[in-house]
Each structure stands twice: as C-alpha cells, then as structure tokens.
Backbone and ligand atoms as CSV (ligand in chain L), in Angstrom:
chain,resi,resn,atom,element,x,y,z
A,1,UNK,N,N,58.846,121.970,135.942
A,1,UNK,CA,C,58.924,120.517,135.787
A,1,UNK,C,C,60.262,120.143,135.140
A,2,UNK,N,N,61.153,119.507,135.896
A,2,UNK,CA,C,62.375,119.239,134.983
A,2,UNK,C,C,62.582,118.167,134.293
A,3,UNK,N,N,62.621,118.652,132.739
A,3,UNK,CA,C,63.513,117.224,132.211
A,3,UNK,C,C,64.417,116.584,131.922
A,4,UNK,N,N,64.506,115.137,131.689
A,4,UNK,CA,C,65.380,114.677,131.743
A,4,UNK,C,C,66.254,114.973,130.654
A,5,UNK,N,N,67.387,114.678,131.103
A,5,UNK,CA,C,68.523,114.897,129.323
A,5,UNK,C,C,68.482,113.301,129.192
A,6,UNK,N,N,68.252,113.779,127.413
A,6,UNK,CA,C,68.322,112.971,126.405
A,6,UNK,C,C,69.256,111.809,126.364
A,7,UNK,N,N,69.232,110.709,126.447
A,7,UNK,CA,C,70.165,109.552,126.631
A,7,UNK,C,C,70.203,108.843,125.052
A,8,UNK,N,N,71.280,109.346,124.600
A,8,UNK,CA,C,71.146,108.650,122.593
A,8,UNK,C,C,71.623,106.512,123.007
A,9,UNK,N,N,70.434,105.825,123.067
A,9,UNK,CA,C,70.823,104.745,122.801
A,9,UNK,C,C,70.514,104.162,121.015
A,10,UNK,N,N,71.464,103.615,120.784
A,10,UNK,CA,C,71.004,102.890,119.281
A,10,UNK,C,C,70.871,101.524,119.975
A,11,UNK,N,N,69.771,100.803,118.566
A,11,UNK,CA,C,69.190,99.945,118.358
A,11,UNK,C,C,70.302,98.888,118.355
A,12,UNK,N,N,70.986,99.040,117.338
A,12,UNK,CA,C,71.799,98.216,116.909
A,12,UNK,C,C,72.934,98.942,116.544
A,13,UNK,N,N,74.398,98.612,115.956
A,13,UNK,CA,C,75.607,99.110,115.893
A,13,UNK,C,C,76.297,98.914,117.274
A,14,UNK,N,N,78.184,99.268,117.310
A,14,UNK,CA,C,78.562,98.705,118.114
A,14,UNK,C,C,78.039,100.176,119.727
A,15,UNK,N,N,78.321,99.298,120.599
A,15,UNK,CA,C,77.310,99.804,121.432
A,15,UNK,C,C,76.622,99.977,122.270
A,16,UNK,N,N,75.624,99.129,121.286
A,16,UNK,CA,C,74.722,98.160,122.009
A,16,UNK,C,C,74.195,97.343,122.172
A,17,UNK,N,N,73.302,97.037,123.243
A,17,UNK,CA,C,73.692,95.545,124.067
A,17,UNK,C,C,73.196,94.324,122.477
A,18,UNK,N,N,72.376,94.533,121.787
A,18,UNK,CA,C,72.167,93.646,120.633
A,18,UNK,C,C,73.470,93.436,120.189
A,19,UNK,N,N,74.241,94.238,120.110
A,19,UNK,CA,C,75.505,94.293,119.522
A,19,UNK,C,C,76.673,93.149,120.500
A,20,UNK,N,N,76.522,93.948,121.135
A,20,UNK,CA,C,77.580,93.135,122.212
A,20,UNK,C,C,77.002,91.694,122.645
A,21,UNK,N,N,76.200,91.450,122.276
A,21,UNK,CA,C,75.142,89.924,122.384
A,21,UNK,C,C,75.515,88.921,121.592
A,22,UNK,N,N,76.185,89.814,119.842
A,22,UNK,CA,C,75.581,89.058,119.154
A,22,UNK,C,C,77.365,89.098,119.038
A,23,UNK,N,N,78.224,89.610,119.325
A,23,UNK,CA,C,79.602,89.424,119.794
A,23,UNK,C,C,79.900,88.656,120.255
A,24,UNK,N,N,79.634,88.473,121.084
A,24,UNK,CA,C,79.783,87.717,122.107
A,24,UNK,C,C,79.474,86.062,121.826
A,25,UNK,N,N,78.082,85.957,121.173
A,25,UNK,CA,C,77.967,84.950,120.718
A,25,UNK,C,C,78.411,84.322,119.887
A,26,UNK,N,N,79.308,85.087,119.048
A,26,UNK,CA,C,79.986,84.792,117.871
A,26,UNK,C,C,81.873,84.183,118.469
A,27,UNK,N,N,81.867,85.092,119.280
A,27,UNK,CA,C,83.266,84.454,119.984
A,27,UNK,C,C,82.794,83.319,120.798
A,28,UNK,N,N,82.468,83.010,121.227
A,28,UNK,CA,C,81.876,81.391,122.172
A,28,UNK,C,C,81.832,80.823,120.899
A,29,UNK,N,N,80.823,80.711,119.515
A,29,UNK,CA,C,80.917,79.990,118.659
A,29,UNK,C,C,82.441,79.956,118.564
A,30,UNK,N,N,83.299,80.820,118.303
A,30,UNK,CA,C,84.216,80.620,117.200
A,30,UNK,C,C,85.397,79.547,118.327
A,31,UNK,N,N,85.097,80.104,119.785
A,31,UNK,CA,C,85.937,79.375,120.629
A,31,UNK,C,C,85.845,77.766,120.719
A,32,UNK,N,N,84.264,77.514,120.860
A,32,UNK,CA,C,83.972,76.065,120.356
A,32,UNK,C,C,84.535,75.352,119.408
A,33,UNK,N,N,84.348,75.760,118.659
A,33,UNK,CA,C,85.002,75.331,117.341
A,33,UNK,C,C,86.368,75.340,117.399
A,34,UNK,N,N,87.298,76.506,117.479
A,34,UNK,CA,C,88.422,75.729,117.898
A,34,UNK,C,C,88.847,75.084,118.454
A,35,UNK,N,N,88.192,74.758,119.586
A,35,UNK,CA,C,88.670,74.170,120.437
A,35,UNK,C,C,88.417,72.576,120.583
A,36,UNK,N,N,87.863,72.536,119.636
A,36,UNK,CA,C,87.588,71.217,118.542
A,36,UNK,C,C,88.309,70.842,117.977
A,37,UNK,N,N,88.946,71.973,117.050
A,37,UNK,CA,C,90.165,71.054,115.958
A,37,UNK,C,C,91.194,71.572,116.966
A,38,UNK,N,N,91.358,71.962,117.950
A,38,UNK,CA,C,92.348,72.198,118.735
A,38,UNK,C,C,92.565,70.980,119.334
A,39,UNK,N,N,91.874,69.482,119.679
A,39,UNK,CA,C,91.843,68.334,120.285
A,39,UNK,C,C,92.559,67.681,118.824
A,40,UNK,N,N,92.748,68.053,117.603
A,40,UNK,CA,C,92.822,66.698,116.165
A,40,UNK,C,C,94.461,67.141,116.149
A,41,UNK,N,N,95.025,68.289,117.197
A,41,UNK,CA,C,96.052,68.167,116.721
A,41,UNK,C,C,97.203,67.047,118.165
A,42,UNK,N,N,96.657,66.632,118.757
A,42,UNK,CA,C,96.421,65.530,119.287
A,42,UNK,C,C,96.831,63.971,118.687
A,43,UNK,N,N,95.914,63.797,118.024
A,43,UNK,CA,C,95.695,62.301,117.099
A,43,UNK,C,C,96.813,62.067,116.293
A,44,UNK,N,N,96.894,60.980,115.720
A,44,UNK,CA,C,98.029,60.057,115.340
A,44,UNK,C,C,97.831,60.323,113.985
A,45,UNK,N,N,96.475,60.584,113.461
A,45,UNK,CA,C,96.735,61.342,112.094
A,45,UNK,C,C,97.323,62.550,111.688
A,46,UNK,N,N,97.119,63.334,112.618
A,46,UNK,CA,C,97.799,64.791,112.497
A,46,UNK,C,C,99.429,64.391,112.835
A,47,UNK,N,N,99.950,63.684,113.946
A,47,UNK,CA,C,101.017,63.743,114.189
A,47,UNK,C,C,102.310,62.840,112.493
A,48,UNK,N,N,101.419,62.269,112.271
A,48,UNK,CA,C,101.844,61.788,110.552
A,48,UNK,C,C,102.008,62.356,109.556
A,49,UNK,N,N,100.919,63.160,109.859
A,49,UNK,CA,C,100.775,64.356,108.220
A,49,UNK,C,C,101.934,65.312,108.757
A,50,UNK,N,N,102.052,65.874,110.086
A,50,UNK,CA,C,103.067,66.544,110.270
A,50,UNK,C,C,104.221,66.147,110.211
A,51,UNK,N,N,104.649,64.542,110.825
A,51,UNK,CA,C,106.153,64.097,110.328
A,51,UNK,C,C,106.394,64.025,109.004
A,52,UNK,N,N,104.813,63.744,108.147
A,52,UNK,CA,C,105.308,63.676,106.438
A,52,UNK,C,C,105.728,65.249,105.923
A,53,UNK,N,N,104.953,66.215,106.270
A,53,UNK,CA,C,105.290,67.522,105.878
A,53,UNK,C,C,106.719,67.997,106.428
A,54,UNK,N,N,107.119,67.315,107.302
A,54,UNK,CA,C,108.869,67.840,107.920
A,54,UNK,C,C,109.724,66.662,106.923
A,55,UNK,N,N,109.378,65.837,106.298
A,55,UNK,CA,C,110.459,65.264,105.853
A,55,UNK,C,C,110.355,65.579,104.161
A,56,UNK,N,N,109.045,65.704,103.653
A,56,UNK,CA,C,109.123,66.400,102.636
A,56,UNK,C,C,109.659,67.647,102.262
A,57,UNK,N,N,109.596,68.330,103.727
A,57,UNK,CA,C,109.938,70.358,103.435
A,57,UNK,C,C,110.769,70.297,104.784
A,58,UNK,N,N,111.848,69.862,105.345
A,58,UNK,CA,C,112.974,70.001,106.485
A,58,UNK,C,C,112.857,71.572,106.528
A,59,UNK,N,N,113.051,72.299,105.544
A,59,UNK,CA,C,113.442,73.653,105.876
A,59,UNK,C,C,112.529,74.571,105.923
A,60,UNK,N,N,111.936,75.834,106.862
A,60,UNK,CA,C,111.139,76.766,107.311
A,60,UNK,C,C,111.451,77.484,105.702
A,61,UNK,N,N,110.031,77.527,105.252
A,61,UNK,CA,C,109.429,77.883,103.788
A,61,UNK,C,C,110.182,79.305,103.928
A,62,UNK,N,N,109.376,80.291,105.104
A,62,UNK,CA,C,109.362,81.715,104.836
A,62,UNK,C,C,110.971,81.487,104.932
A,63,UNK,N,N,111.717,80.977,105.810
A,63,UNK,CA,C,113.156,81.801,106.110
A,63,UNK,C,C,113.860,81.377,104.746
A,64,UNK,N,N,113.021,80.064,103.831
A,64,UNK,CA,C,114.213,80.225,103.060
A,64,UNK,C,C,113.764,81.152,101.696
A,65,UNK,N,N,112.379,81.765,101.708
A,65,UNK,CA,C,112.273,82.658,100.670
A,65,UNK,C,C,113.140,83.886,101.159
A,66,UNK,N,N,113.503,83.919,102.067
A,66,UNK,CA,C,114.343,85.210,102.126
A,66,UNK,C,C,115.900,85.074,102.389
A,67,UNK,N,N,116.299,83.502,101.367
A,67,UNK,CA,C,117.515,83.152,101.392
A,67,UNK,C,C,117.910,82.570,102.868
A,68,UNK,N,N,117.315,82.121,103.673
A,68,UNK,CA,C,118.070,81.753,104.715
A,68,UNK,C,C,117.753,80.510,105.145
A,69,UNK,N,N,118.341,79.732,105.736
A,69,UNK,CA,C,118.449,78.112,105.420
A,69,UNK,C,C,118.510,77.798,106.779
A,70,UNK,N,N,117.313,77.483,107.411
A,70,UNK,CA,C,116.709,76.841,108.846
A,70,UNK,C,C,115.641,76.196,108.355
A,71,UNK,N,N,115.802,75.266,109.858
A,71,UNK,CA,C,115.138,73.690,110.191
A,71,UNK,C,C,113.400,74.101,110.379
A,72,UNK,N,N,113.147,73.539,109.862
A,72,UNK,CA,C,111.182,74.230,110.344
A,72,UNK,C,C,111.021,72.911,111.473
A,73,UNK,N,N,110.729,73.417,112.248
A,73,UNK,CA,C,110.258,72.951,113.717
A,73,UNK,C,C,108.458,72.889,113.609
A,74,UNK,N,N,107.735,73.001,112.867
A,74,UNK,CA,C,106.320,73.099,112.467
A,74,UNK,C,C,105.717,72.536,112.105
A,75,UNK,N,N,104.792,72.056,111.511
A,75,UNK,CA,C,103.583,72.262,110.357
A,75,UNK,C,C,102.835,72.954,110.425
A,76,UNK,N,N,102.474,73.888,109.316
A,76,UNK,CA,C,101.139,74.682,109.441
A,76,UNK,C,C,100.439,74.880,108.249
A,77,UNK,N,N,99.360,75.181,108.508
A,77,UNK,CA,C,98.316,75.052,107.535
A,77,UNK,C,C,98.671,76.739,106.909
A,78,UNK,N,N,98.537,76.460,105.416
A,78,UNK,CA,C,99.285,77.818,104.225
A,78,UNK,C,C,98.007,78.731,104.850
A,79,UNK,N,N,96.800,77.976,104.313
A,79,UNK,CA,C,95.701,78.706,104.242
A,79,UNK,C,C,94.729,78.483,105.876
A,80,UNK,N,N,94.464,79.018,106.986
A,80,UNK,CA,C,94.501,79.029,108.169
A,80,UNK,C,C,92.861,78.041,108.174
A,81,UNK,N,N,93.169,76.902,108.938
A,81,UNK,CA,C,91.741,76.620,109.233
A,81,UNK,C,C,90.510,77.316,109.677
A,82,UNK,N,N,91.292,78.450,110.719
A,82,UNK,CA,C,89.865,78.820,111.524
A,82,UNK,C,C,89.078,78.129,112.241
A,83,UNK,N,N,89.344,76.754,112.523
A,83,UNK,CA,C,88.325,75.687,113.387
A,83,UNK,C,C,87.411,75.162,112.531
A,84,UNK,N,N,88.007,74.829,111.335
A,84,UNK,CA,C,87.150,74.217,110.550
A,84,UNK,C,C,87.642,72.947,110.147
A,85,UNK,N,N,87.210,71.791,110.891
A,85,UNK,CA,C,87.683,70.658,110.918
A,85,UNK,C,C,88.092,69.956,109.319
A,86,UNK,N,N,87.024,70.481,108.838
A,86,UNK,CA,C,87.276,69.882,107.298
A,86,UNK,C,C,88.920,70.937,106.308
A,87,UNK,N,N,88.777,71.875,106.744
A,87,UNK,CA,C,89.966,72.339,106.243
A,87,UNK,C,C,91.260,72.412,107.195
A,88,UNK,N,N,91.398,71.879,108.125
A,88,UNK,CA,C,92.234,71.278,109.337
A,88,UNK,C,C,92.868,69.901,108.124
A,89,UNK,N,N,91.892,69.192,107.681
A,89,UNK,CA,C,92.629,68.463,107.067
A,89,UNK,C,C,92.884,68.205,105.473
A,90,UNK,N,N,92.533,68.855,105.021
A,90,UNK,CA,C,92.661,69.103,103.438
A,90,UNK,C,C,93.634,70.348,103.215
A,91,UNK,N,N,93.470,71.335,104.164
A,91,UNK,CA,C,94.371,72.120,103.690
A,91,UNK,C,C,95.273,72.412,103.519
A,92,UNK,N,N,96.689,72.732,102.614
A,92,UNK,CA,C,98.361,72.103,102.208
A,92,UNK,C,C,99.002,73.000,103.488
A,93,UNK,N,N,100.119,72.429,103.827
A,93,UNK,CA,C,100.772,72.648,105.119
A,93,UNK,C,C,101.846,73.153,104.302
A,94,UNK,N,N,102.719,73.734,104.947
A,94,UNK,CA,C,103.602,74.616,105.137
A,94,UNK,C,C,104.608,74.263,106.074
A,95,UNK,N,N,106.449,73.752,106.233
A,95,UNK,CA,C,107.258,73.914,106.543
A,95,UNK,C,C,107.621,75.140,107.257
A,96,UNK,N,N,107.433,75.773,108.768
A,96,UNK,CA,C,107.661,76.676,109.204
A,96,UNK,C,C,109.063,76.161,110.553
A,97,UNK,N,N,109.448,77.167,110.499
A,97,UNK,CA,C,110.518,77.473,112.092
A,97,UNK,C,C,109.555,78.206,113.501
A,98,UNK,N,N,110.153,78.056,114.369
A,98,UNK,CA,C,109.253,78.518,115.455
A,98,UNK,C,C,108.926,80.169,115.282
A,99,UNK,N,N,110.159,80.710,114.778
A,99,UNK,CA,C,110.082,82.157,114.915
A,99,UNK,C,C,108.579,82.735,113.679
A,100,UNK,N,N,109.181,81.631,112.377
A,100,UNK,CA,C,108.189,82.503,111.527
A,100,UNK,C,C,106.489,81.821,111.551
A,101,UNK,N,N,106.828,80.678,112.401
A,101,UNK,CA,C,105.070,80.502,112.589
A,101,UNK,C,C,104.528,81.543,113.909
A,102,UNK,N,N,104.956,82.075,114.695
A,102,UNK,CA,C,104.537,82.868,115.845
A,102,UNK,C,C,104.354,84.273,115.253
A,103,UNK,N,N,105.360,84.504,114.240
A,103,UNK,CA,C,104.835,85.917,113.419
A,103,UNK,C,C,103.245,85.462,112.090
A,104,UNK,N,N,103.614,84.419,111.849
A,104,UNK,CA,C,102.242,84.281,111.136
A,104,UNK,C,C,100.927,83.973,112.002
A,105,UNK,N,N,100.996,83.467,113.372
A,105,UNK,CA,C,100.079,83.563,114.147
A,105,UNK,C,C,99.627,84.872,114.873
A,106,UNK,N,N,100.361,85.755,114.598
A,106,UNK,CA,C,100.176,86.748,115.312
A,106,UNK,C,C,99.267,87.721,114.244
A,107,UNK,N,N,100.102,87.501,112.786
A,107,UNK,CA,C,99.131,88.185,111.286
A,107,UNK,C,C,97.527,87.974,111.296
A,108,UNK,N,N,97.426,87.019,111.630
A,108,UNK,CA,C,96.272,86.055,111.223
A,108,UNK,C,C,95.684,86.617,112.373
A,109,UNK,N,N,95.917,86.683,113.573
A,109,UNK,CA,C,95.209,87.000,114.819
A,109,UNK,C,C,94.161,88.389,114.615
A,110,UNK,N,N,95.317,89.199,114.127
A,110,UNK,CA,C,95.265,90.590,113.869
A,110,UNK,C,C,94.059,91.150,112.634
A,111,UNK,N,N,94.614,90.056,111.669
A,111,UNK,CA,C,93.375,90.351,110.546
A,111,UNK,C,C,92.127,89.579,110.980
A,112,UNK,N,N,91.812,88.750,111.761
A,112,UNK,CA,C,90.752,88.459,112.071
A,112,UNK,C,C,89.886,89.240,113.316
A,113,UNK,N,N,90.858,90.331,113.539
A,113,UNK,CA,C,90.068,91.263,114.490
A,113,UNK,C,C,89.875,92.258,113.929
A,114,UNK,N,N,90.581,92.688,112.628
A,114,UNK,CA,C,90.846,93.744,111.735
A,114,UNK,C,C,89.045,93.692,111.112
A,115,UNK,N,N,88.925,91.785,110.584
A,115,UNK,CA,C,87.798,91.815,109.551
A,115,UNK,C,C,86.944,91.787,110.001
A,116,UNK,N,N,86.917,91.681,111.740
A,116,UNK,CA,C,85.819,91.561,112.510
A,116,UNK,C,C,85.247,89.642,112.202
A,117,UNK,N,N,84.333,89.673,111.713
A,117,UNK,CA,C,84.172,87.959,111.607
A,117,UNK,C,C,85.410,86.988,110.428
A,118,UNK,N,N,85.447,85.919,110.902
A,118,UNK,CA,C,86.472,85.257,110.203
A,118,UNK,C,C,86.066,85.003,108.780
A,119,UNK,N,N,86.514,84.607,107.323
A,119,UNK,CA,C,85.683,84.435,106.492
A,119,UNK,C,C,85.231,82.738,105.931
L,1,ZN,ZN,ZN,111.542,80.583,109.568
C-alpha cells in the first residue's frame, strides 16, 4: 500500500494562505488609504501650506545640513504620514530639493517593508 509523502503545511506564518490573506489585506488597506491623502495633495489647502513652507525654508533642509546651499523644490512631511489624513496635516514639513526627497522616499519605502506593517 503506498504512502503518501508528508506535505509540511503551517497554519499560520509566512507561507500560508492565512498569511498571504491577511497580507494582502493589509496592502489594499494601506493602498486605500493612501490613496486618499494622495487626492489632499490636490486641494488649495495643501497647495498653501506648501507655498508657505517654500517661502519660510527656500532652501532643501538636508543639502544644507551638509553645507550645501540649494533651492528645495518640495514640501514634505519630517515625520511621514503613511495615509493618515490627520497627520497629512498637522505634521511639520520640511524644505526638500528633488534629489533629497526621492532618497527619503525611497528610506521610508524600504523601512516600511523592512518593519513589515507601518507603525
Ligand atoms: Zn537637497
């Protein structure tokens, strides 16, 4: 009578399908949601707070902590919203240049795949 070989499924951990379910569901949430405060940067309030943050801070924060004296082309939030509408707008902005907001978008990308869920 032959048997079958042993097939190791887990319950839970990455894996399986509970796992990849509950992944999954968590990226659709998190996409929703951005894609929410992804519409406020849009509006006539955001486009204000950002002309006030370029005329208060003209110059890209990071380039000039490292002595170097460029135009910030930006606004960005210090502390990253995450799609959280309420900290989209409370949270203090930051004077960036194109180069050093695309390296801080790229940080942020990275540690939020690093931490697995956002915090
Ligand atoms: Zn810069």
């Amino acid at each position: 009578m032959p048997t079958r070989p042993k097939t190791f499924r887990p319950a839970s951990g990455p894996g399986s399908d509970a796992y990849r379910r509950q992944q999954a569901a968590e990226y659709d949430r998190r996409r929703r949601e951005t894609g929410e405060v992804h519409r406020l940067y849009g509006t006539q309030r955001w486009k204000r707070m950002r002309a006030h943050q370029k005329m208060i801070e003209p110059l890209c924060r990071m380039c000039l902590a490292d002595g170097i004296t460029c135009a910030a082309t930006t606004a960005d939030h210090v502390v990253p919203h995450r799609g959280d509408v309420e900290a989209f707008w409370s949270n203090e902005l930051q004077s960036l240049c194109n180069a050093c907001h695309n390296s801080v978008k790229q940080r942020e990308e990275q540690s939020t795949l690093h931490r697995g869920r956002g915090v």
